[in-house]
C-alpha positions as CSV (number, residue, x, y, z in Angstrom):
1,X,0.0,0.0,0.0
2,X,1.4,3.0,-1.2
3,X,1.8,5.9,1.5
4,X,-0.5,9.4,1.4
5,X,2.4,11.4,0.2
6,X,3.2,9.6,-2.7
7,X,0.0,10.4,-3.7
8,X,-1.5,13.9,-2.7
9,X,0.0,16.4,-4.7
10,X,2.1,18.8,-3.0
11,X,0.7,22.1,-2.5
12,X,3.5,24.9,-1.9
13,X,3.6,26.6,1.4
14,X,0.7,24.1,3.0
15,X,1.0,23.5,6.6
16,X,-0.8,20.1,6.7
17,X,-3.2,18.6,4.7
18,X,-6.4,16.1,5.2
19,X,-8.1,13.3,3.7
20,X,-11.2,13.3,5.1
21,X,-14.8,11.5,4.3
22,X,-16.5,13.9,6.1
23,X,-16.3,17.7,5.7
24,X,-14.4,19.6,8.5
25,X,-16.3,22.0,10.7
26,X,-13.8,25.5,12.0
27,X,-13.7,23.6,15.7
28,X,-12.5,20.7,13.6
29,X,-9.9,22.4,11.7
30,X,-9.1,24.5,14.6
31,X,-8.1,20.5,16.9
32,X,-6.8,19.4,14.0
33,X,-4.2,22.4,14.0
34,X,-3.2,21.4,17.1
35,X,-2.5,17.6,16.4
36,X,-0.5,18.2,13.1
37,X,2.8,19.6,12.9
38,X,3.2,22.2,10.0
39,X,5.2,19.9,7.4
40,X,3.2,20.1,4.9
41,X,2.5,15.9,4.7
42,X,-1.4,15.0,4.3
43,X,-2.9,13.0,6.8
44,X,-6.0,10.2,6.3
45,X,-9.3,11.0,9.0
46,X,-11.4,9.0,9.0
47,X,-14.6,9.8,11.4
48,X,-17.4,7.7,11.9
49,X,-19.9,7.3,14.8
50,X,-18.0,5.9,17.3
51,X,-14.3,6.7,16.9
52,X,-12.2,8.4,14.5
53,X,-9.2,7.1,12.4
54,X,-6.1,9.3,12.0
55,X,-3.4,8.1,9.8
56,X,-4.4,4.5,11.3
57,X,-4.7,4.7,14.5
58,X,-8.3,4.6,16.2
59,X,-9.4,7.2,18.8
60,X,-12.9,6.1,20.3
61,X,-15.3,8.8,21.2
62,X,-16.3,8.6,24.6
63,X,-19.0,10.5,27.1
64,X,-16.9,11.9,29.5
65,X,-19.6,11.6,31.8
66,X,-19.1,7.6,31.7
67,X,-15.8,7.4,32.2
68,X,-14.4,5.9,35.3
């Protein structure tokens, strides 16, 4: 499987960029600002209802009200 980079093109002076198969609200864009570093790679997301996918790793969405 070939890797994201190799792929995308490359867009001069881009911070970071996202694959996404939903479309990214500001409060999105603003979090992921803060999880990417500004070298301009591209980055798979992934978001469905239960947890999120970020370059292959799986975050699960949880209440914070149920955790323990």
């Amino acid at each position: 499987m070939k890797d994201i980079n190799d792929i995308m093109p490359k867009v001069p002076n881009m911070r970071w960029g996202a694959l996404m198969n939903k479309a990214p609200t500001n409060d999105k864009v603003k979090e992921m600002n803060k999880i990417f570093p500004d070298n301009g790679r591209w980055h798979t997301v992934f978001e469905e209802e239960d947890q999120v996918t970020v370059d292959g790793k799986e975050i699960r969405k949880k209440n914070p009200d149920k955790w323990t």
